[in-house]
N, CA, C and O atoms as a GROMACS GRO file, in nm:
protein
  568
    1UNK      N    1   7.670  11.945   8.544
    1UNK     CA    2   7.656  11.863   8.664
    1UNK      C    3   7.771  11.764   8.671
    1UNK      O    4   7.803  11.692   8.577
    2UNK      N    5   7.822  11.767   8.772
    2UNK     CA    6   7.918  11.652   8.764
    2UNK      C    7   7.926  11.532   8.866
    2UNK      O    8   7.868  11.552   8.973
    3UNK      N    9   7.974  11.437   8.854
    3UNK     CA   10   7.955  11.288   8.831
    3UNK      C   11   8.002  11.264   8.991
    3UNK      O   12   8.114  11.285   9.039
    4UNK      N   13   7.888  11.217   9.054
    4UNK     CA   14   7.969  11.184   9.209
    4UNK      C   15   8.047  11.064   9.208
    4UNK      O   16   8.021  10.958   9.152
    5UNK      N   17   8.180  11.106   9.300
    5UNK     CA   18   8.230  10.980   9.282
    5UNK      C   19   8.256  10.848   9.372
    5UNK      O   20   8.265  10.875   9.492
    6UNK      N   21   8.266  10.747   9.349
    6UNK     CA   22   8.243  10.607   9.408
    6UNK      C   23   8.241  10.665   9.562
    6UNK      O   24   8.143  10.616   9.619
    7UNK      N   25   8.302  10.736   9.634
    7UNK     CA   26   8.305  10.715   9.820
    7UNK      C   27   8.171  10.840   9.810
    7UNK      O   28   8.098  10.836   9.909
    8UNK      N   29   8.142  10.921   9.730
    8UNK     CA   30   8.047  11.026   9.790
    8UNK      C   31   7.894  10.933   9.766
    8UNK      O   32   7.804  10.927   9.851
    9UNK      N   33   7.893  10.860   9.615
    9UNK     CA   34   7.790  10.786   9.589
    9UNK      C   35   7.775  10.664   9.736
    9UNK      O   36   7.663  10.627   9.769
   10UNK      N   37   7.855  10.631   9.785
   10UNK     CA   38   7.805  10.546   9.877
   10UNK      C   39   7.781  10.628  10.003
   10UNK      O   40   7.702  10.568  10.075
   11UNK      N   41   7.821  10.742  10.056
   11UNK     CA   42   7.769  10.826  10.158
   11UNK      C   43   7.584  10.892  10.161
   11UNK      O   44   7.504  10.912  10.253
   12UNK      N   45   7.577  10.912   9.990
   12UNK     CA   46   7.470  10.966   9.926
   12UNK      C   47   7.375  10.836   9.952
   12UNK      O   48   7.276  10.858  10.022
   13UNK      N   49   7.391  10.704   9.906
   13UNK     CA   50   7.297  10.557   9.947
   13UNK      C   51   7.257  10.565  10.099
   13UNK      O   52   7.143  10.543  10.139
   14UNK      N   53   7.370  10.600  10.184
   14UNK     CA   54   7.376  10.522  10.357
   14UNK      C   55   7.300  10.713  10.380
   14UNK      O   56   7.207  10.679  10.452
   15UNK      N   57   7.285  10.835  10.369
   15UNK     CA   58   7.163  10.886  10.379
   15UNK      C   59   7.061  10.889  10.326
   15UNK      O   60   6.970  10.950  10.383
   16UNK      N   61   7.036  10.830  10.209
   16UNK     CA   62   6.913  10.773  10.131
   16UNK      C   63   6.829  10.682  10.242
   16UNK      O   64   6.714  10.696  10.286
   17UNK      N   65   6.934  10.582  10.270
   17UNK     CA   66   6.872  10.484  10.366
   17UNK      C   67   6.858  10.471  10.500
   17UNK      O   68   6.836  10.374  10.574
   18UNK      N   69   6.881  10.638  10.524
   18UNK     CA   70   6.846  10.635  10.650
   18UNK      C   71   7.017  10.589  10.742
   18UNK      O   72   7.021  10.614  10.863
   19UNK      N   73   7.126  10.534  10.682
   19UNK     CA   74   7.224  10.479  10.760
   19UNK      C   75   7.295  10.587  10.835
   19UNK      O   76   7.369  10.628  10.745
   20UNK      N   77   7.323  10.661  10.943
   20UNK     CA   78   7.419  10.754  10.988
   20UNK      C   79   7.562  10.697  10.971
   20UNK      O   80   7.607  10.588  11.008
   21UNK      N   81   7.606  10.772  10.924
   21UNK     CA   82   7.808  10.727  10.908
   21UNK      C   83   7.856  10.892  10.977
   21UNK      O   84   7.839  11.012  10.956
   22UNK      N   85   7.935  10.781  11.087
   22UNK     CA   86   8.060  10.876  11.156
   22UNK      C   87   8.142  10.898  11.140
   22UNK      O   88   8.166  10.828  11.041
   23UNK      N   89   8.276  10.981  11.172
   23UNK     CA   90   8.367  10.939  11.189
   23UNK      C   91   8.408  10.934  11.320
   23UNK      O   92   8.377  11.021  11.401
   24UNK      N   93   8.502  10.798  11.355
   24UNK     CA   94   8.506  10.791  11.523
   24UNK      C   95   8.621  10.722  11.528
   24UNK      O   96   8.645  10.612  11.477
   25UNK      N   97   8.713  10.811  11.612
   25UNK     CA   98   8.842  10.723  11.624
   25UNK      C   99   8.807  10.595  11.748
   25UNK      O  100   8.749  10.621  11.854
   26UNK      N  101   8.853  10.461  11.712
   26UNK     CA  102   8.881  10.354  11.754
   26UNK      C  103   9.006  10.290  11.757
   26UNK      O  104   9.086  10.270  11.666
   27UNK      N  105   9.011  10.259  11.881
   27UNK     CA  106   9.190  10.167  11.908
   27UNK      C  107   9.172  10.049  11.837
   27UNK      O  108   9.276   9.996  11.796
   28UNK      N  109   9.080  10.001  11.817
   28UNK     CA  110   9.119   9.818  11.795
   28UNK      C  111   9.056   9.781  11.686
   28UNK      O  112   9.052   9.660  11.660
   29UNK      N  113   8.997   9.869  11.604
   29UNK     CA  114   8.929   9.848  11.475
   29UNK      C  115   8.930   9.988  11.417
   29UNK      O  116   8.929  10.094  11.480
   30UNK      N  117   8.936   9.964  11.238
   30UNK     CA  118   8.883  10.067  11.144
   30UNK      C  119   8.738  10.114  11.156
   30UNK      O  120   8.711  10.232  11.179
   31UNK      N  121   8.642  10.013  11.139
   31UNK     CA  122   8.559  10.041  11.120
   31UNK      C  123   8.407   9.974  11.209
   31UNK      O  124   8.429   9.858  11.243
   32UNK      N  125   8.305  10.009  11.238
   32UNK     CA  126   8.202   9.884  11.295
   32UNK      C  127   8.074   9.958  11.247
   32UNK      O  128   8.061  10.079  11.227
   33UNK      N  129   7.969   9.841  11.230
   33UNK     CA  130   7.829   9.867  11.175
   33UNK      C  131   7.753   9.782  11.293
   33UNK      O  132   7.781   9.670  11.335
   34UNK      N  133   7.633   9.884  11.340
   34UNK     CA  134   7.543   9.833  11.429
   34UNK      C  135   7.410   9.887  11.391
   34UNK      O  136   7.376   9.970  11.307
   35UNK      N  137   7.329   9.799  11.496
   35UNK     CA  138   7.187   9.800  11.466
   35UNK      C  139   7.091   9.820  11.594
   35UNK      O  140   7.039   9.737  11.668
   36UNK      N  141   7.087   9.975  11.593
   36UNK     CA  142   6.996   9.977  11.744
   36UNK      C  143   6.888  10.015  11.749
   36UNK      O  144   6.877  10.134  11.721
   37UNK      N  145   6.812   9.972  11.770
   37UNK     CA  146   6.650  10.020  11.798
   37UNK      C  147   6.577   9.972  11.671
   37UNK      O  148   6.457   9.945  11.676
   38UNK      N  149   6.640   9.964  11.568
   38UNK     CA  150   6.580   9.911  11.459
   38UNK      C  151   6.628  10.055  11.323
   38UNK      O  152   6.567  10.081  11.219
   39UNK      N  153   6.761  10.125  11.378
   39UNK     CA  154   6.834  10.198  11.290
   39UNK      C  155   6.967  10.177  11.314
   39UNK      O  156   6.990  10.170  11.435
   40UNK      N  157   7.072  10.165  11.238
   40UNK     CA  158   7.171  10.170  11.216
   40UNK      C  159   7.243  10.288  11.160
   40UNK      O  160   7.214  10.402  11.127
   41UNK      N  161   7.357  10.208  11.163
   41UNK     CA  162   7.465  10.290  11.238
   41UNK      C  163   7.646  10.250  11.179
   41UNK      O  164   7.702  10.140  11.178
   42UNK      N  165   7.703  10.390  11.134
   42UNK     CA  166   7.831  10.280  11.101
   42UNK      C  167   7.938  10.428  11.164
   42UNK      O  168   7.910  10.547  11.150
   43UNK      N  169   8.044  10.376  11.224
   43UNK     CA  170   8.131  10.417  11.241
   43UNK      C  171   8.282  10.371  11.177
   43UNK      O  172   8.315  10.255  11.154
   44UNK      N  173   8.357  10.483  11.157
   44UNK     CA  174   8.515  10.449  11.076
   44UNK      C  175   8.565  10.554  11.156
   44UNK      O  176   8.505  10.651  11.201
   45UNK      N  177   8.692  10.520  11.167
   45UNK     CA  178   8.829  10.578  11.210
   45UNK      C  179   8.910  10.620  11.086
   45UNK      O  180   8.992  10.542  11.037
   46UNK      N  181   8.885  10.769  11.024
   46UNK     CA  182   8.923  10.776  10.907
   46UNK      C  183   9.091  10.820  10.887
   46UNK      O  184   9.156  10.852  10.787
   47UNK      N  185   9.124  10.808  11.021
   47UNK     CA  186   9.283  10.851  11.079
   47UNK      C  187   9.329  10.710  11.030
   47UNK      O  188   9.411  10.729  10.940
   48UNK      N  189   9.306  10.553  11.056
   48UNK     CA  190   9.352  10.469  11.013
   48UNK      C  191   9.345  10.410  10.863
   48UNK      O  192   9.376  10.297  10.825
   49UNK      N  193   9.301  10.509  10.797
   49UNK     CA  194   9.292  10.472  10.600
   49UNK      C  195   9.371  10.589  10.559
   49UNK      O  196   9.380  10.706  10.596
   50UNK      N  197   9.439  10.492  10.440
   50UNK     CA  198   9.502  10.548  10.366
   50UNK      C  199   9.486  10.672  10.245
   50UNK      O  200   9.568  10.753  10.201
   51UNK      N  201   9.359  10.650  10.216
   51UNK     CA  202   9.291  10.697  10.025
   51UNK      C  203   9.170  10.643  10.106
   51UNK      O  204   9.137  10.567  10.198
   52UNK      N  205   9.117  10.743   9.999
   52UNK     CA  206   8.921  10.768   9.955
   52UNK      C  207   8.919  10.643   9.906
   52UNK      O  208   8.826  10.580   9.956
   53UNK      N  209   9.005  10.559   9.805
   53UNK     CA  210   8.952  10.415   9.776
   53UNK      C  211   8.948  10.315   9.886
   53UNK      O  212   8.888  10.212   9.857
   54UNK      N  213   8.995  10.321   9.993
   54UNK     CA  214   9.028  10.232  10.125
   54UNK      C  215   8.897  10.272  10.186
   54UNK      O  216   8.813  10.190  10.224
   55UNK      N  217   8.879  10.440  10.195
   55UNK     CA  218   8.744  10.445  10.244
   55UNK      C  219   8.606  10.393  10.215
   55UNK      O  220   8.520  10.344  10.287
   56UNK      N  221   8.613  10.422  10.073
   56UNK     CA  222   8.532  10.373   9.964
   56UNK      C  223   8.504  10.197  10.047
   56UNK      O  224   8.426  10.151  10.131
   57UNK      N  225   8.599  10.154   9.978
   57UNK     CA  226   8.569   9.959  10.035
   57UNK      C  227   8.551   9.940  10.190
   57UNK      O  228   8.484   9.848  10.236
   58UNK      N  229   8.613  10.030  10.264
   58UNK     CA  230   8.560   9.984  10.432
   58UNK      C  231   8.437  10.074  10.408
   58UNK      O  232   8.394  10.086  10.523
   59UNK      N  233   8.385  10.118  10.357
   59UNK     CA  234   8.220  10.212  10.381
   59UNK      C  235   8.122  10.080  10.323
   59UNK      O  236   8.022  10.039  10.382
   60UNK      N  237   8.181  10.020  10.182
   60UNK     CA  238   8.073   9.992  10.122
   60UNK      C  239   8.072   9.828  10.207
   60UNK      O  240   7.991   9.744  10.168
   61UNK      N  241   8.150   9.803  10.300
   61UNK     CA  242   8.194   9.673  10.346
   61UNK      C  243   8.084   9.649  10.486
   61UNK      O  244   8.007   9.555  10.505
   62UNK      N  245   8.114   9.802  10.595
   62UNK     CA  246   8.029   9.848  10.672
   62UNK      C  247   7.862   9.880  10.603
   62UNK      O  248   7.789   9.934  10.686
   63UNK      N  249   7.825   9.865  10.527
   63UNK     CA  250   7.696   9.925  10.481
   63UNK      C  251   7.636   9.816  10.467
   63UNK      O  252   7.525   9.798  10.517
   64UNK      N  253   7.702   9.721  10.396
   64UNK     CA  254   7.719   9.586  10.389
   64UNK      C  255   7.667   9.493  10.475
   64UNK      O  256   7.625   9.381  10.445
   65UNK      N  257   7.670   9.542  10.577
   65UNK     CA  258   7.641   9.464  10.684
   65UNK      C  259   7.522   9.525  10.745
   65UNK      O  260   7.458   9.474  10.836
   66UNK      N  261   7.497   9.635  10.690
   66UNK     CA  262   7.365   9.702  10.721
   66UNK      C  263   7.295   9.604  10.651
   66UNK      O  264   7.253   9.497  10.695
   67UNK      N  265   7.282   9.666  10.497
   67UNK     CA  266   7.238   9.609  10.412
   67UNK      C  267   7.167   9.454  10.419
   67UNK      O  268   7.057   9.426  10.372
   68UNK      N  269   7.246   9.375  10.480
   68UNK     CA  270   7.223   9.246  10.517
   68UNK      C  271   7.217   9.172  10.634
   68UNK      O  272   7.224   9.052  10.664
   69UNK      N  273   7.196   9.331  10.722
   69UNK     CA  274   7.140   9.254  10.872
   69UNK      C  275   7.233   9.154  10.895
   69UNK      O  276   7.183   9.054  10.946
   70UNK      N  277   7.362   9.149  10.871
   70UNK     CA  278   7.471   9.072  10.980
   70UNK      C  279   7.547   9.174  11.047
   70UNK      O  280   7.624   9.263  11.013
   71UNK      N  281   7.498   9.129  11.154
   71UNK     CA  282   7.575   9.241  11.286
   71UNK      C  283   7.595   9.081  11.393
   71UNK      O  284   7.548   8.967  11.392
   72UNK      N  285   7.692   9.160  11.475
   72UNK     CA  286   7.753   9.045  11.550
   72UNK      C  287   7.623   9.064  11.694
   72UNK      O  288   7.580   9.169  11.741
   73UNK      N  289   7.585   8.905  11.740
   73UNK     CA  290   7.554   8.968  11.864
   73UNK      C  291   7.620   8.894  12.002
   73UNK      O  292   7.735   8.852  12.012
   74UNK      N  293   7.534   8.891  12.084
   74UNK     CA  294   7.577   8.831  12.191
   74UNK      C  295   7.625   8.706  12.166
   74UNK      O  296   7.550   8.628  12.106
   75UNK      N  297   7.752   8.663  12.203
   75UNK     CA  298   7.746   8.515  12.204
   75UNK      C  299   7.725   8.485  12.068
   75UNK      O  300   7.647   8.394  12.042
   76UNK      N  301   7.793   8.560  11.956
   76UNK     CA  302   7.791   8.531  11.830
   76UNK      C  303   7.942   8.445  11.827
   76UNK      O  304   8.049   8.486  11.871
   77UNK      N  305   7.911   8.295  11.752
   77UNK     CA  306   8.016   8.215  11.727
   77UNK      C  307   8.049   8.219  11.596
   77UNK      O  308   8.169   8.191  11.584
   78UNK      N  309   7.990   8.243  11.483
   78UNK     CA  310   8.025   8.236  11.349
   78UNK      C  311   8.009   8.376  11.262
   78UNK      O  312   7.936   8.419  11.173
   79UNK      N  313   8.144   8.429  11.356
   79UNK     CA  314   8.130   8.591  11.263
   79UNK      C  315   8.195   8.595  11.141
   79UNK      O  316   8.180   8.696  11.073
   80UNK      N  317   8.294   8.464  11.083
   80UNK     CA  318   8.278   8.426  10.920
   80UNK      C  319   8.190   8.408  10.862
   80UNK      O  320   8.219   8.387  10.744
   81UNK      N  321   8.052   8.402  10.889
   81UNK     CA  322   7.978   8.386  10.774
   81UNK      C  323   7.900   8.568  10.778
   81UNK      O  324   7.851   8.633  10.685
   82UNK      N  325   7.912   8.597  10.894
   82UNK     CA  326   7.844   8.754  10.899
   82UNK      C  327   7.920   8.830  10.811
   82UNK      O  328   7.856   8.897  10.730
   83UNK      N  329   8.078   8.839  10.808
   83UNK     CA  330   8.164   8.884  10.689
   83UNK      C  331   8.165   8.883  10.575
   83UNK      O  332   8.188   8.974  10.495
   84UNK      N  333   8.129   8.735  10.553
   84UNK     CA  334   8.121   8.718  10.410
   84UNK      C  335   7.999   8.787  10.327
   84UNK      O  336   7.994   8.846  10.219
   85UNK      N  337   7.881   8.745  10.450
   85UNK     CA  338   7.792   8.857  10.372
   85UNK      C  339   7.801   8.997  10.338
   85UNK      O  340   7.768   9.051  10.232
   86UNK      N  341   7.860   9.059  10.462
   86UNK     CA  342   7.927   9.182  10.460
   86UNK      C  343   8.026   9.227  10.269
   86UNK      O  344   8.018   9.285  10.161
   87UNK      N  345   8.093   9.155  10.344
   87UNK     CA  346   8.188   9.118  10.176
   87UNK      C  347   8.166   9.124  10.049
   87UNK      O  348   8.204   9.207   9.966
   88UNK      N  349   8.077   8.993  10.036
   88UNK     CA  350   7.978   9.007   9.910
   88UNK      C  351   7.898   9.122   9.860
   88UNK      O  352   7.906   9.155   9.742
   89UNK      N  353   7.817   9.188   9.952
   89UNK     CA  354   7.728   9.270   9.932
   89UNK      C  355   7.882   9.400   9.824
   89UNK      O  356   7.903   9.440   9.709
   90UNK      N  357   7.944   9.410   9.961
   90UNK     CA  358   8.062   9.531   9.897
   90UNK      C  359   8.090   9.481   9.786
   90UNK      O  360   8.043   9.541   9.689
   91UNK      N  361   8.152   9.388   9.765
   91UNK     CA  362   8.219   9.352   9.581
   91UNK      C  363   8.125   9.397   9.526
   91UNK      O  364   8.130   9.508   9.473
   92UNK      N  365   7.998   9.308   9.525
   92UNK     CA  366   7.885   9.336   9.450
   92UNK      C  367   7.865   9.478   9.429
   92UNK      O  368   7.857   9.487   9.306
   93UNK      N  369   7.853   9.583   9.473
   93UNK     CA  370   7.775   9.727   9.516
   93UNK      C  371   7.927   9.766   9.408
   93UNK      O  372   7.912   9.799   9.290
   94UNK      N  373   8.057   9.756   9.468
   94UNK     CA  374   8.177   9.829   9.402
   94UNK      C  375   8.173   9.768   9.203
   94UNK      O  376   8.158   9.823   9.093
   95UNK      N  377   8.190   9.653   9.246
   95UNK     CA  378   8.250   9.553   9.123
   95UNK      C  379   8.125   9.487   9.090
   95UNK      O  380   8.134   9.367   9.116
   96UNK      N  381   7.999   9.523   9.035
   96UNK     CA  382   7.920   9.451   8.960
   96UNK      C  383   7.996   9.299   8.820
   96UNK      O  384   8.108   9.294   8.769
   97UNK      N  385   7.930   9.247   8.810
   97UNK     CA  386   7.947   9.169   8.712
   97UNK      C  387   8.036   9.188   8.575
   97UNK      O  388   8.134   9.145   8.514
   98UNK      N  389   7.934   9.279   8.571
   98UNK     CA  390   8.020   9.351   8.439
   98UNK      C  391   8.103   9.421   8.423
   98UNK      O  392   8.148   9.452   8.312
   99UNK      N  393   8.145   9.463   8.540
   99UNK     CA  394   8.226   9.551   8.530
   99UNK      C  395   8.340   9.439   8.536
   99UNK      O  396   8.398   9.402   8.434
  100UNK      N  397   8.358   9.407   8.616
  100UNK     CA  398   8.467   9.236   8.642
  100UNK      C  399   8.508   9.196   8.491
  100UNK      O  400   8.613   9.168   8.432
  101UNK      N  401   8.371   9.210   8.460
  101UNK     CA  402   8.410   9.110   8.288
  101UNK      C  403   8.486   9.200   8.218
  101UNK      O  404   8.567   9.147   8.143
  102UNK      N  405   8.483   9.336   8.220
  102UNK     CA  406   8.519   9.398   8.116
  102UNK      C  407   8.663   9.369   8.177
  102UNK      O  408   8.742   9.327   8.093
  103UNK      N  409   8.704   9.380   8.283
  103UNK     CA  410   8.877   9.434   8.308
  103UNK      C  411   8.921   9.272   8.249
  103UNK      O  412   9.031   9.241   8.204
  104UNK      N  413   8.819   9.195   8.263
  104UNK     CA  414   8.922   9.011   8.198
  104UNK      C  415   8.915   9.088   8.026
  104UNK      O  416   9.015   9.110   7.958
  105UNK      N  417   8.786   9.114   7.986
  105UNK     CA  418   8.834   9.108   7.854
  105UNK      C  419   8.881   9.228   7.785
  105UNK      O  420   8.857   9.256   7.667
  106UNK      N  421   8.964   9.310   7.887
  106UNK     CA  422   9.059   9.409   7.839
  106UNK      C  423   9.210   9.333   7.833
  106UNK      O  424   9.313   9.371   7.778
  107UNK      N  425   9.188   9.230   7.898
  107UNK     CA  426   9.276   9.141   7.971
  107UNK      C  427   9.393   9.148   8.080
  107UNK      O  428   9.512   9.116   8.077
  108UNK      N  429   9.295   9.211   8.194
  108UNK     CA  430   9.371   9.178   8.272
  108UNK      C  431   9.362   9.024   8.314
  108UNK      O  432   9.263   8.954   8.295
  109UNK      N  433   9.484   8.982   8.375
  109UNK     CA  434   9.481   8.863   8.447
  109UNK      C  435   9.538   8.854   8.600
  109UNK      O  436   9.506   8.764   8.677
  110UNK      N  437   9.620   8.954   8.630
  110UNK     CA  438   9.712   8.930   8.755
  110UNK      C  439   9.598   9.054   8.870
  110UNK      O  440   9.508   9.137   8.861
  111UNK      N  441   9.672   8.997   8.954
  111UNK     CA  442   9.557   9.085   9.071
  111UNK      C  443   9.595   9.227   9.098
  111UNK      O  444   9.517   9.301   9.158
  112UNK      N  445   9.694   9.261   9.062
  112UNK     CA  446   9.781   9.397   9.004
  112UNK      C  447   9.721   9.511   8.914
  112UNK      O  448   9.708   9.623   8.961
  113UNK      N  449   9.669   9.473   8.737
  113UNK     CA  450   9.612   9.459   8.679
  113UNK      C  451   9.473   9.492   8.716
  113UNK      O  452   9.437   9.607   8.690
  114UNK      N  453   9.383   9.407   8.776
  114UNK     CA  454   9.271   9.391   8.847
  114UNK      C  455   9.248   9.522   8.942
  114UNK      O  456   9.136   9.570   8.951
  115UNK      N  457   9.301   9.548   8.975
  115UNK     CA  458   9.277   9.677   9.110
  115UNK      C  459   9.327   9.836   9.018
  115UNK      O  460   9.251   9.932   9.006
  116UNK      N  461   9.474   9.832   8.960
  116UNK     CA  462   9.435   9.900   8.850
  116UNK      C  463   9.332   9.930   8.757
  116UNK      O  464   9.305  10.047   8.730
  117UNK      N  465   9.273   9.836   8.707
  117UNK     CA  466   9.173   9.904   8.610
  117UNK      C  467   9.020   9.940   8.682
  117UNK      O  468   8.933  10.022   8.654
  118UNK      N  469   9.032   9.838   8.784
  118UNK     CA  470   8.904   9.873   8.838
  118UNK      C  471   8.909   9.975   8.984
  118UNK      O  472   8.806   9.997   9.049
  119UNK      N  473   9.010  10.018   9.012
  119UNK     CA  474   9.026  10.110   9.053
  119UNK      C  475   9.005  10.098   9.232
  119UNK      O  476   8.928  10.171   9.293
  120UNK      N  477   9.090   9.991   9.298
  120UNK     CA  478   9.079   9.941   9.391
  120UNK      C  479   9.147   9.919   9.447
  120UNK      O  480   9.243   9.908   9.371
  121UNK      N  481   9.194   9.890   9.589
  121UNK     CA  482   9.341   9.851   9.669
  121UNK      C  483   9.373   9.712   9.597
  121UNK      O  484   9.296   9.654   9.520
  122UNK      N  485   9.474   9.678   9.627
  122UNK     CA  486   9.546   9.552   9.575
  122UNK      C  487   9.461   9.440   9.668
  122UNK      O  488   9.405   9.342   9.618
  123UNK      N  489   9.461   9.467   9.793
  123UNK     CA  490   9.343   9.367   9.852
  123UNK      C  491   9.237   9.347   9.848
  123UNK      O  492   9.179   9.238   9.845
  124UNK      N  493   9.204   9.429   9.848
  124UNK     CA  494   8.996   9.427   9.798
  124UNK      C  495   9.004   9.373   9.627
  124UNK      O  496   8.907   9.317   9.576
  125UNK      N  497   9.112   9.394   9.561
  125UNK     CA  498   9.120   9.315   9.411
  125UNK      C  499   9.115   9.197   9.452
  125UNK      O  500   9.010   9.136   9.428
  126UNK      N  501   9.196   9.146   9.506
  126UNK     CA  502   9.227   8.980   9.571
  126UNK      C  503   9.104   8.924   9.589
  126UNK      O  504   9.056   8.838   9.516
  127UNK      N  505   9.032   8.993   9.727
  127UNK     CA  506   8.843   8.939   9.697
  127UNK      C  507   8.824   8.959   9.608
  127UNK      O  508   8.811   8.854   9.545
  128UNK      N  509   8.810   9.050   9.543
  128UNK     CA  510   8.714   9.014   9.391
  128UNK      C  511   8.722   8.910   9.358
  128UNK      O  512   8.642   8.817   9.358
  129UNK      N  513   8.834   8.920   9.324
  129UNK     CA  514   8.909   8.801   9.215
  129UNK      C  515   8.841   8.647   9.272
  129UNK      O  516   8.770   8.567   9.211
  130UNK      N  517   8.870   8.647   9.350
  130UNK     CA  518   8.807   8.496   9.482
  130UNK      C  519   8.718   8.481   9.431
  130UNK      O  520   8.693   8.378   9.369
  131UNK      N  521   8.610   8.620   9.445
  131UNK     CA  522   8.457   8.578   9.496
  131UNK      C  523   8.423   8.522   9.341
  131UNK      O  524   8.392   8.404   9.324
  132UNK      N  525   8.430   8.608   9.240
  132UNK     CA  526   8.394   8.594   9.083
  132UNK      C  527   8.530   8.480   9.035
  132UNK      O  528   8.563   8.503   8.918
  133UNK      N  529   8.591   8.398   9.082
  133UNK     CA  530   8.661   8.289   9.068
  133UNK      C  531   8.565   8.193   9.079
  133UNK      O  532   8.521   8.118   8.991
  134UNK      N  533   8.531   8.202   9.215
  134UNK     CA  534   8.424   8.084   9.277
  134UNK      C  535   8.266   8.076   9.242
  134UNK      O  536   8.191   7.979   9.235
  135UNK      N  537   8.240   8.242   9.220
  135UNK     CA  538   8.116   8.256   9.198
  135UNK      C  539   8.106   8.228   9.031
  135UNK      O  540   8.036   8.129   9.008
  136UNK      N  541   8.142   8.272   8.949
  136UNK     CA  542   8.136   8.275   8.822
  136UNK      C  543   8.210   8.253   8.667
  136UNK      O  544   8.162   8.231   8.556
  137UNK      N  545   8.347   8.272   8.718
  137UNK     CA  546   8.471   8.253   8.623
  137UNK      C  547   8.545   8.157   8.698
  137UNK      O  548   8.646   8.190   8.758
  138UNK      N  549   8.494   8.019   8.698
  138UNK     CA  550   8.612   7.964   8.716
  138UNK      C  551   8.813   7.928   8.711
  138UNK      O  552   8.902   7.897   8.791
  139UNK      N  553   8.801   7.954   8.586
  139UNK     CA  554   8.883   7.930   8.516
  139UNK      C  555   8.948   8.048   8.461
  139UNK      O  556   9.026   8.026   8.368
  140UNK      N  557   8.928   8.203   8.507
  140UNK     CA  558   8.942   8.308   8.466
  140UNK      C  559   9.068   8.382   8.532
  140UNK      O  560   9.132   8.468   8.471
  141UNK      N  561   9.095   8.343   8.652
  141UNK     CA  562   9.259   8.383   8.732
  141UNK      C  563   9.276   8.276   8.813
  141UNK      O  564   9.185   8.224   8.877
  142UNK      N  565   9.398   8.238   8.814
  142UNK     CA  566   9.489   8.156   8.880
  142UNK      C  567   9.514   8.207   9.028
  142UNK      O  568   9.591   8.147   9.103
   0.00000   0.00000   0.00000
């Protein structure tokens, strides 16, 4: 049997849970997650990603927002905090705790490093790094 990997395991969750994922080309965005009738819904433009790992983090980012019931609505003024939840949920789901810890005490330190070992774009390393800066390792990257 072999080992599904990180973008199929999160396709395998979002039909577990009922989530439909498309693919749908869009002009003005990668990706969007909605909530209709009381099921959701995520669409990506898989023409605008680079790698299965880009897919990987905009899927688990979009699910994300399933996951945590932030969807934008009418006359929504604070779609930074709907993101962040979005956000969080993804680090969390990709980059558990421990897993974070192990790449410091292999020692990585640079955000280079960081996406290398854990196997991630150089930007979605950058959040990590933030969130488990602020959330938990203070003092752990500069």
């Amino acid at each position: 049997m072999r080992l599904l990997t990180t973008l199929e395991s999160l396709y395998e969750e979002a039909l577990a849970d009922g989530i439909a994922v498309t693919n749908f080309p869009m002009p003005q965005t990668v990706a969007a997650a909605v909530e209709i009738d009381g099921k959701y819904y995520v669409a990506i433009d898989k023409t605008r990603l680079e790698s299965s790992i880009e897919e990987a983090e905009c899927l688990a980012h979009e699910l994300g927002h399933c996951h945590t019931m932030s969807f934008y609505r009418p006359g929504e003024r604070n779609r930074t905090r709907l993101e962040k939840r979005a956000e969080e949920w993804a680090i969390l789901r990709l980059i558990p705790p421990k897993r974070f810890y192990h790449a410091l005490k292999k020692g990585c330190r640079e955000v280079w490093e960081l996406a290398e070992e854990l196997g991630t774009s150089y930007r979605f390393a950058e959040k990590v790094a933030r969130y488990y800066q602020r959330k938990l390792y203070p003092n752990a990257i500069t």
